[in-house]
C-alpha positions as CSV (number, residue, x, y, z in Angstrom):
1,X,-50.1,-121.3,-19.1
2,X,-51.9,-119.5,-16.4
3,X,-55.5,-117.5,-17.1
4,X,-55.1,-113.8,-17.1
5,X,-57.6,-112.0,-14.4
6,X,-59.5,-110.6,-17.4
7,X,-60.0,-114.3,-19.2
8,X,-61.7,-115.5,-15.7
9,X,-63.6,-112.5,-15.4
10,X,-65.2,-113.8,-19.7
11,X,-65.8,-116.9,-18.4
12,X,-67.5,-115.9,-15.2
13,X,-69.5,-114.0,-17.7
14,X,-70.2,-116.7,-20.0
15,X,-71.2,-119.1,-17.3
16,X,-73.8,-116.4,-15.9
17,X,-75.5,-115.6,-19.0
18,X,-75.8,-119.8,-19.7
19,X,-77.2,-120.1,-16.0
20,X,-80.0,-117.6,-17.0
21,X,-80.5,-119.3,-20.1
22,X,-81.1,-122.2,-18.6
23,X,-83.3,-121.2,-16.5
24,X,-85.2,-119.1,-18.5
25,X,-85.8,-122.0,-20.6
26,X,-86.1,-125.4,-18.4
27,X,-87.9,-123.8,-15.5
28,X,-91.5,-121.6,-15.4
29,X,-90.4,-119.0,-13.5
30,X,-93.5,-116.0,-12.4
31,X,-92.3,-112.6,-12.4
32,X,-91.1,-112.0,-9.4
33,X,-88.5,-115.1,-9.5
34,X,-87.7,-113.8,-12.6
35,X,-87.2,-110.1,-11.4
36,X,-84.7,-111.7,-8.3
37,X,-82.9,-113.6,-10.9
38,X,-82.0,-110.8,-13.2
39,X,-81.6,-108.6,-10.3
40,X,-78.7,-110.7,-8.6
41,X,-77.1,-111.1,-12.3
42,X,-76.4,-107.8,-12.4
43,X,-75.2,-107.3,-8.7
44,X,-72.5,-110.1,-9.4
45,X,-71.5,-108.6,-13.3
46,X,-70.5,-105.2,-11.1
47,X,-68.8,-106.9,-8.9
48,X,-66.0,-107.0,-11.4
49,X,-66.4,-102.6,-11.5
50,X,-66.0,-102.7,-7.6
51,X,-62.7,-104.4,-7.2
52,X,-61.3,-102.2,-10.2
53,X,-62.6,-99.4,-9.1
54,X,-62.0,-99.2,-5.2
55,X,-58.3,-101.0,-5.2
56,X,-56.8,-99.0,-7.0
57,X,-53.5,-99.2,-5.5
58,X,-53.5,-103.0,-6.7
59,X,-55.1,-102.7,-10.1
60,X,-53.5,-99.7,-11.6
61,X,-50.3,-99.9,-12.9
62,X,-47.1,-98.9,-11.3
63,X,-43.3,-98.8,-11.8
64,X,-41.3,-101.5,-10.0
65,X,-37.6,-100.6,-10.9
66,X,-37.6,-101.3,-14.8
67,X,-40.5,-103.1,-15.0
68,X,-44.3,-102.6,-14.3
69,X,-45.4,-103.8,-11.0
70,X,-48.0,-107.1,-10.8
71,X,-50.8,-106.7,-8.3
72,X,-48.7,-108.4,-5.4
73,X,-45.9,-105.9,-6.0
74,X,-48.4,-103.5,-5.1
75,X,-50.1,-104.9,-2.9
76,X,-46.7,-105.7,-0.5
77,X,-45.2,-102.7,-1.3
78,X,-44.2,-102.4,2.5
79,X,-44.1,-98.6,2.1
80,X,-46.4,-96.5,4.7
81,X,-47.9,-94.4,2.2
82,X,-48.7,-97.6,0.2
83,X,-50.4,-99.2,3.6
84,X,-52.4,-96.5,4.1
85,X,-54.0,-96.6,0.4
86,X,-54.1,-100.4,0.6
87,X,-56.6,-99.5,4.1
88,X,-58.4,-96.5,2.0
89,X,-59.1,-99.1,-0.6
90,X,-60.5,-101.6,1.7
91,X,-62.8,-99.3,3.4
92,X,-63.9,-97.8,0.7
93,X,-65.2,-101.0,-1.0
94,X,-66.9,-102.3,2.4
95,X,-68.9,-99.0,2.0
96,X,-69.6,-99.8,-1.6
97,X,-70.4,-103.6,-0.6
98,X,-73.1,-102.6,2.4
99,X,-74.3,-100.3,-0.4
100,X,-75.0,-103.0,-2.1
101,X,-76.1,-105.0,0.6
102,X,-79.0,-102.4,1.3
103,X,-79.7,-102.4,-2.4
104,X,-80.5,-106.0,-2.7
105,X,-82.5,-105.8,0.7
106,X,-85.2,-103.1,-0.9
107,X,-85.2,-104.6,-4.0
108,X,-86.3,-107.9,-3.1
109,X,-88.8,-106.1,-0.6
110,X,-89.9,-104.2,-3.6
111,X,-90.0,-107.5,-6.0
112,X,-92.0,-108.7,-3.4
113,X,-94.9,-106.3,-2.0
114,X,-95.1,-104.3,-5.2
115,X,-95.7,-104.5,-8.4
116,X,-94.8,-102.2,-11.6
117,X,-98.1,-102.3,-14.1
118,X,-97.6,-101.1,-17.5
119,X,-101.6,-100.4,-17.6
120,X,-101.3,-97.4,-14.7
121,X,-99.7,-94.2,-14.6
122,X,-95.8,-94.2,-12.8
123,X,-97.6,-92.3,-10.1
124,X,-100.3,-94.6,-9.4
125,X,-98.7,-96.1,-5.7
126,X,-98.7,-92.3,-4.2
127,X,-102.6,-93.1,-3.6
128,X,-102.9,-96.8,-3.3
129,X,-99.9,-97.0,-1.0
130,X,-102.1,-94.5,1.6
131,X,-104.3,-97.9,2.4
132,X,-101.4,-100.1,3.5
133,X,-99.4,-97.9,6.3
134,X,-97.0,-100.1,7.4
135,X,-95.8,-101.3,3.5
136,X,-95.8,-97.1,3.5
137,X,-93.4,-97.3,6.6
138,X,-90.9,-100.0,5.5
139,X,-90.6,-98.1,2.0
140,X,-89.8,-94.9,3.2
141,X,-87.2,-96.2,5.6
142,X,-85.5,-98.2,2.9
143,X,-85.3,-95.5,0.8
144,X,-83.9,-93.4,3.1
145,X,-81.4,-95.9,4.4
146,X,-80.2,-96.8,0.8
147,X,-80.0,-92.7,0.3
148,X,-77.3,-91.9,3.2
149,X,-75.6,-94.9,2.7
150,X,-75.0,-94.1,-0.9
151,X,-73.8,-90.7,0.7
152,X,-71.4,-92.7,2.7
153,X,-70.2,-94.2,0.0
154,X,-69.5,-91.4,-2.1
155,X,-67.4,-89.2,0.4
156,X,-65.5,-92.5,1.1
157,X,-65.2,-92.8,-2.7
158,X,-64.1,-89.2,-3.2
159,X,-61.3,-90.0,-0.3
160,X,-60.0,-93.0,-1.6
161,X,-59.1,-91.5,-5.3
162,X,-57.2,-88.4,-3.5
163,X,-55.4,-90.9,-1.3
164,X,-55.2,-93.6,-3.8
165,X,-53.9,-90.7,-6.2
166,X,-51.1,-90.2,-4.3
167,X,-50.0,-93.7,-3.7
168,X,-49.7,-94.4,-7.5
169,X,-48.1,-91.0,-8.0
170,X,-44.8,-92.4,-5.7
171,X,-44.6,-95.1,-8.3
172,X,-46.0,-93.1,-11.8
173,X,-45.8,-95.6,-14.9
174,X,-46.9,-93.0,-17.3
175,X,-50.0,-92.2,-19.5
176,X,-51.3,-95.7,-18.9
177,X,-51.0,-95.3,-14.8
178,X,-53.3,-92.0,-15.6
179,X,-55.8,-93.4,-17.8
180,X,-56.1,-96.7,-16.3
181,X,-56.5,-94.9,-12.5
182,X,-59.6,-92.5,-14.3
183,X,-61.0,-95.0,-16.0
184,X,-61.0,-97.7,-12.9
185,X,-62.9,-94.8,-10.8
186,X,-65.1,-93.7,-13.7
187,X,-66.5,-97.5,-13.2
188,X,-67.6,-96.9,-9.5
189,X,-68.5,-93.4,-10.3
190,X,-70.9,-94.2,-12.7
191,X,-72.1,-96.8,-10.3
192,X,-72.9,-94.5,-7.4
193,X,-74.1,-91.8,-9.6
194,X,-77.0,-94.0,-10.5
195,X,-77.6,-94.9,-6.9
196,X,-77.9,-91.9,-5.5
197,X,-80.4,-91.1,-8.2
198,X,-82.6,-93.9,-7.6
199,X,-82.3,-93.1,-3.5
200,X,-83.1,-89.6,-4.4
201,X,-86.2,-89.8,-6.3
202,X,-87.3,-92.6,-4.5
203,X,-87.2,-90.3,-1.0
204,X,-88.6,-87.1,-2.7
205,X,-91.4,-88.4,-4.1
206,X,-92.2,-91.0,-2.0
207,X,-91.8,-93.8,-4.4
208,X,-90.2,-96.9,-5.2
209,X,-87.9,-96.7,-8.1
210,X,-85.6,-99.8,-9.6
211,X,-81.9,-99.6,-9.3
212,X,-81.5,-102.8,-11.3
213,X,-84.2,-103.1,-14.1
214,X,-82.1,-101.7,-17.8
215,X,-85.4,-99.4,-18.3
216,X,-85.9,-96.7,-16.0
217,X,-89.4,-97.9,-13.9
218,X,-91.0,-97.4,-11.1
219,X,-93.0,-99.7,-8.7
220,X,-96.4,-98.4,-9.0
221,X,-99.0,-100.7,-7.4
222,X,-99.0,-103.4,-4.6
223,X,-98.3,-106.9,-5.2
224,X,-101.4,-109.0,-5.8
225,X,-100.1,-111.2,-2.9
226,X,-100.4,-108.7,-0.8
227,X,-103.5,-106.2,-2.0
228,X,-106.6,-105.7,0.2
229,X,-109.4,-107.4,-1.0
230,X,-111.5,-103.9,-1.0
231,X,-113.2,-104.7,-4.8
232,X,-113.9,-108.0,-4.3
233,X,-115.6,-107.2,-0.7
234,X,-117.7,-104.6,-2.2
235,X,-118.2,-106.9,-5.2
236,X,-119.9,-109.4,-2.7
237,X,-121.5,-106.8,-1.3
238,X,-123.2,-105.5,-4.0
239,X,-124.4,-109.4,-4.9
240,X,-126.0,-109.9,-1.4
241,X,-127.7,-106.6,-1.5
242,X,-129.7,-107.2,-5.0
243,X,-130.6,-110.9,-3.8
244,X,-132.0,-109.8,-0.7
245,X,-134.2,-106.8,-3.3
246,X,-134.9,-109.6,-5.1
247,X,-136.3,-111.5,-2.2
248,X,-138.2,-108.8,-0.9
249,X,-139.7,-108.4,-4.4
250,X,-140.6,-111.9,-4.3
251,X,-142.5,-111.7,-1.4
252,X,-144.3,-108.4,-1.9
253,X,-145.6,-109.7,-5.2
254,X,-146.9,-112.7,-3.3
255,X,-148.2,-110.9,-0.7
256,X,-150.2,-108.8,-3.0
257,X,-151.5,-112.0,-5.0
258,X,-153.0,-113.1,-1.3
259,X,-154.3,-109.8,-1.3
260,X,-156.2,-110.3,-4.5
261,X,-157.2,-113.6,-3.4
């Protein structure tokens, strides 16, 4: 007996949460391994929303004759109509799959030059960010890159359920084609709402906001890696200036015991 798509998909599952166990466990991992780790967990448990949700001329049910079509029937449907929503499907989840692309490329740059501190406020990088122009650069250009991408991705999304609508409409299987077709696009929907959220904030304010962690947070400092020494300067500073007072002390008070000699 052959695994149903939906069994696979549990034991894809299964096998991911173990790995992370695992790791979590055997290895000492530092924060920022552990931030990547969870981060591409969650990238490959929505990979499973994308496929639903952009092919939804395969995945959505649909009347063959007497009998509900598989995804192959759908898939080689032969019609025109059914081509052209089989090429809106594909497009559209390119766009979704650079979106994610450019996702996982300013996370990890944010995982790895900043830092999010419990101990300061949310708005804490708007100032410290001012020192460090180039880490200033790179952020607002991924921001804005993950923005109108996610705007790319959402017209394309928009187009593919009209066009995608109209396919499955030549072959209607009922109530279940209806709610299985909303539900599939809720999935991506959902998906896109949050990233277009995160891109938004993140270029308005000029900040640095997660699109993975389950908490909404915000990167508010720079990474210690990557901080200007300025305290610890000043701090060494400060130490050379009251030894040389001290010296000078030092040899005033001897100079004034010659004196009295």
């Amino acid at each position: 007996m052959f695994l149903h798509l939906d069994d696979l998909f549990i034991f894809f599952y299964f096998f991911v949460f173990l790995l992370i166990i695992s790791l979590y466990s055997i290895m000492k991992l530092d924060v920022d391994t552990k931030q990547r780790i969870m981060t591409w967990t969650y990238m490959m448990m929505e990979i499973y929303k994308v496929l639903m949700g952009t092919f939804l001329v395969i995945f959505v049910p649909q009347k063959c004759g007497n009998r509900i079509c598989g995804a192959t029937d759908n898939f080689f449907n032969g019609s025109i109509i059914n081509s052209v929503g089989n090429i809106s499907n594909f497009v559209t989840f390119s766009s979704i799959g650079t979106l994610y692309f450019i996702e996982m490329k300013r996370e990890n740059w944010c995982i790895k030059y900043l830092d999010i501190d419990d101990n300061k406020s949310s708005n804490n990088l708007d100032e410290e960010i001012e020192k460090y122009p180039k880490y200033k650069h790179e952020m607002h250009q991924l921001n804005r890159k993950y923005l109108n991408c996610t705007y790319a991705a959402l017209f394309l999304m928009v187009a593919n359920f009209i066009i995608s609508g109209f396919t499955v409409y030549q072959s209607y299987a009922g109530p279940n084609s209806v709610t299985t077709f909303i539900s599939f696009f809720m999935l991506v929907s959902l998906k896109l709402y949050s990233s277009w959220n995160v891109g938004a904030l993140s270029v308005k304010y000029e900040r640095a906001n997660s699109a993975y962690l389950r908490e909404p947070k915000t990167y508010n400092t720079i990474d210690e890696d990557f901080r200007i020494l300025d305290e610890e300067n000043t701090v060494d500073i400060e130490i050379i200036e009251n030894k040389n007072v001290e010296n000078e002390n030092v040899e005033n008070k001897k100079e004034e015991q010659k004196i009295e000699l």
